[in-house]
C-alpha positions as CSV (number, residue, x, y, z in Angstrom):
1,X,-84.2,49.9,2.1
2,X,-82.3,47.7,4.7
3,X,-79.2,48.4,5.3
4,X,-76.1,46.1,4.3
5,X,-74.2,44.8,7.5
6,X,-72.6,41.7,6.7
7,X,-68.4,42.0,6.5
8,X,-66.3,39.2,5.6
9,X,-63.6,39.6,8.2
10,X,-60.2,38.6,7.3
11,X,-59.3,37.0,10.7
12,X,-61.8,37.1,13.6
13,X,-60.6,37.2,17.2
14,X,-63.4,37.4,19.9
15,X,-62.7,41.1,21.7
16,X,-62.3,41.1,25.5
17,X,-61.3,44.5,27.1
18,X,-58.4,44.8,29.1
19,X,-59.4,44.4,32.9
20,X,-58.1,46.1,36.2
21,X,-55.3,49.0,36.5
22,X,-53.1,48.1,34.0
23,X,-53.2,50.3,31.2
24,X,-52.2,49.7,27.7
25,X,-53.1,53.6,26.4
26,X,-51.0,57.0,27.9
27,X,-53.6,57.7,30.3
28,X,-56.8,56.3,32.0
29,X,-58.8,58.8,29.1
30,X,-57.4,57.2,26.1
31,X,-57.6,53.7,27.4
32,X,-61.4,54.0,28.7
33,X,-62.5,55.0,25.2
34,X,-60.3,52.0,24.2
35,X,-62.0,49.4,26.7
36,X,-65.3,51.4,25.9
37,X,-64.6,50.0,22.3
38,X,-63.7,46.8,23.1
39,X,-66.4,46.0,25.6
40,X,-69.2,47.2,22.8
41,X,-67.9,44.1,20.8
42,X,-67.2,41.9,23.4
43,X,-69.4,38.7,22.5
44,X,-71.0,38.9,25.7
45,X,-72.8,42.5,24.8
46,X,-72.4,42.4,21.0
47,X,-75.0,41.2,18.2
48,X,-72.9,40.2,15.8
49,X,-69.2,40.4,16.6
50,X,-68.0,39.2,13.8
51,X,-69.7,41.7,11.8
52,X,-69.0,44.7,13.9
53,X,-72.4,44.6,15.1
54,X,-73.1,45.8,18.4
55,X,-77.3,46.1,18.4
56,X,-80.4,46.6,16.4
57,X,-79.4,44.8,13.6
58,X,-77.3,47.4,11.9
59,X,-75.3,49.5,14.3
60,X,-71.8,48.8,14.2
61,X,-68.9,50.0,16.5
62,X,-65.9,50.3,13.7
63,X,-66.2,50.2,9.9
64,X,-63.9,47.6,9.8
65,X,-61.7,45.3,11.5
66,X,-59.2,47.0,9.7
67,X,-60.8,50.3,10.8
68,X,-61.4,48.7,14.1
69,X,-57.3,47.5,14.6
70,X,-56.7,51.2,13.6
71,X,-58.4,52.8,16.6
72,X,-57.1,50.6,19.1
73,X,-53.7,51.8,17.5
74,X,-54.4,55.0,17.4
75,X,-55.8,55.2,20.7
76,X,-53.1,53.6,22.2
77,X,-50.6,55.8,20.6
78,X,-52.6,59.0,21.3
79,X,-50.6,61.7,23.9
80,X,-52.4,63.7,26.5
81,X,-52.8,66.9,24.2
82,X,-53.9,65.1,21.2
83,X,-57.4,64.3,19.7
84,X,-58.4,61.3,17.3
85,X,-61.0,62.2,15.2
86,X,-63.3,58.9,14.0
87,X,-65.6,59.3,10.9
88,X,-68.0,56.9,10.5
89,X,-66.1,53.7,12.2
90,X,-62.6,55.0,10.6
91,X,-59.7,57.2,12.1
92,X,-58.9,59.7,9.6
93,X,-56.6,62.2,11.6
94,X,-54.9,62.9,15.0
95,X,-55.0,66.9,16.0
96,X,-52.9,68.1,18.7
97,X,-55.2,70.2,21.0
98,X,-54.5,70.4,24.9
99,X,-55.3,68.1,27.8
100,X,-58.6,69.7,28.4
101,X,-60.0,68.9,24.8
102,X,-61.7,65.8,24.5
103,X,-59.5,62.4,23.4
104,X,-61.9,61.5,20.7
105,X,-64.9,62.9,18.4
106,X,-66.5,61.2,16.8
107,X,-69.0,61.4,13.4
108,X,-71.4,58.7,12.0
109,X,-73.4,58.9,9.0
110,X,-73.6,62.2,8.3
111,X,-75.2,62.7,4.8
112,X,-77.1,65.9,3.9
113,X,-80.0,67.0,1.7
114,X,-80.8,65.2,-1.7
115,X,-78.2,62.4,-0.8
116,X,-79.8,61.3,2.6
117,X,-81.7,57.9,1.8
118,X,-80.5,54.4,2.1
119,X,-79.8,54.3,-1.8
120,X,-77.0,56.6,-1.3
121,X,-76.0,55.3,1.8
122,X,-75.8,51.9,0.9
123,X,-73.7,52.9,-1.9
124,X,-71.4,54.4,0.0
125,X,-71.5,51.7,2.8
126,X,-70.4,48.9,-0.1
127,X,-67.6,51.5,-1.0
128,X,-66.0,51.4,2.7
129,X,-66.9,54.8,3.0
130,X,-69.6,54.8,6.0
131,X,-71.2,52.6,8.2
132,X,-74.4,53.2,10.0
133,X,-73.5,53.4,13.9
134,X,-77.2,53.5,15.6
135,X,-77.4,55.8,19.1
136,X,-75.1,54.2,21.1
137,X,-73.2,51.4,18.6
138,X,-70.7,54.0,17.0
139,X,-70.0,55.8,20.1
140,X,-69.3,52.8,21.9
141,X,-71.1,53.3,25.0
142,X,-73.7,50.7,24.3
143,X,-74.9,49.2,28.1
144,X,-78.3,47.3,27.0
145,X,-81.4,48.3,28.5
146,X,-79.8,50.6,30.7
147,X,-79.0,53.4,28.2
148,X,-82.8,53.3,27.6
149,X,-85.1,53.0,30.8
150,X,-84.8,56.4,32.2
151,X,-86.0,58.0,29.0
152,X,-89.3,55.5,28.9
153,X,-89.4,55.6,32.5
154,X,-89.9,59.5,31.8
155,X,-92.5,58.8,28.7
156,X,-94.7,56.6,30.4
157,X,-94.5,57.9,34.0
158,X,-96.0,61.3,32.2
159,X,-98.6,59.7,30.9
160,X,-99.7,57.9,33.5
161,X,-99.7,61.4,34.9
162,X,-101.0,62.8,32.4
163,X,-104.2,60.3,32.0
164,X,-104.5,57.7,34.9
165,X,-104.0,59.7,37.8
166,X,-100.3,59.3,38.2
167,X,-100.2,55.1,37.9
168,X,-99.9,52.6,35.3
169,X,-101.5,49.9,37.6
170,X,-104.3,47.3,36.2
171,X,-103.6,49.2,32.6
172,X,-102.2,46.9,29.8
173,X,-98.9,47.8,28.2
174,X,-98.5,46.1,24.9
175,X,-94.7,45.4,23.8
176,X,-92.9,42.8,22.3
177,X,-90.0,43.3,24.5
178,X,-87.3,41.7,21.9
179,X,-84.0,43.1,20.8
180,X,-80.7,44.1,23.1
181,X,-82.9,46.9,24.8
182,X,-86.6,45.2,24.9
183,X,-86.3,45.3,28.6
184,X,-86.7,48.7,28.5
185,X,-90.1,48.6,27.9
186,X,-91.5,46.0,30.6
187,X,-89.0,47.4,32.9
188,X,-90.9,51.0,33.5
189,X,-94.0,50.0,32.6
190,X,-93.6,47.8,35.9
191,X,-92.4,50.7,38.0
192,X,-95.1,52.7,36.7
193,X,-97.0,50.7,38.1
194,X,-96.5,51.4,41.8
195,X,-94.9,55.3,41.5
196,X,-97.9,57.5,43.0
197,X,-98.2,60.8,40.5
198,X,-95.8,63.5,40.3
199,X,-98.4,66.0,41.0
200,X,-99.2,64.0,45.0
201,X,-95.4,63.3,45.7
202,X,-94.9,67.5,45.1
203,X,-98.1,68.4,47.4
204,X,-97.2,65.7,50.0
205,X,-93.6,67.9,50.1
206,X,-94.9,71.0,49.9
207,X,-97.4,70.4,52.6
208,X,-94.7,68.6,54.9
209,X,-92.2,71.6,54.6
């Protein structure tokens, strides 16, 4: 079952993070979660800003602009030796911990057992009580293809390893390459293409040393 993205904000103001040295937070920690935030739903990166929709079609960054306004707040009210704890898109309590701890934790969608499935999530989603924040969405460090090439870098440079003696070249790599991160699919297939094997580059070192 899909899940249900689409919010009816009250008032909708495009979100542009703060730029340069200025800081709006009590120190550079709070205020980079803060621009980390605000950057995910900046309408240059974003989906769907309006909806809180960073990527994929469903991950969102807050639950609500409400929950989103409440962050920002909180993050900008948060001291040194305290932590804001985020559930699902929504700040439900400020702990005071030490400067070492981290600023923020956060929790998405955490449902367990018989009442993981989109039935019960959706319920709960229509209720304000979650939101489903994807990998990267509700942690707010989306960054595009980026946060994916090393990984399928990694995936297909094993198997050309693995099965075509260490290069993708003259072999076809079928992908669609859609969505917020389909570059990350051309993107190593293309280095791939030209990286002599694993197994040579460590031989070729070993011998040389």
């Amino acid at each position: 079952m899909a899940v249900e993205t689409e919010i009816t904000p009250s008032t909708y103001t495009p979100i542009r993070a703060p730029r340069g040295t200025q800081i709006s937070c009590k120190s550079w920690q709070q205020e980079a979660a803060m621009r980390m935030l605000m950057n995910n739903l900046d309408e240059e990166v974003a989906e769907r800003p309006k909806d809180l929709v960073v990527y994929g079609g469903t991950g969102r960054a807050a639950r609500s602009w409400e929950a989103y306004h409440a962050i920002v707040a909180s993050l900008k009210s948060l001291e040194n030796d305290e932590t804001l704890l985020v559930q699902s898109g929504k700040p439900v309590g400020v702990f005071k911990t030490h400067e070492y701890a981290p600023r923020v934790l956060i929790a998405n969608s955490n449902l367990v057992g018989h009442w993981s499935n989109w039935e019960k999530f959706n319920e709960l989603e229509r209720a304000g009580l979650m939101m489903y924040g994807q990998m990267t969405a509700g942690s707010w460090i989306y960054i595009g293809s980026q946060g994916i090439v090393q990984g399928t870098f990694e995936t297909f440079a094993e198997a050309a390893r693995k099965h075509f003696d260490g290069s993708l070249k003259s072999k076809f790599v079928a992908t669609a390459d859609l969505g917020g991160i389909g570059g990350a699919q051309s993107t190593p297939a293309k280095y791939c293409s030209t990286r002599p094997s694993r197994s040579s580059t460590f031989s070729d070192s070993s011998q040389s040393a």
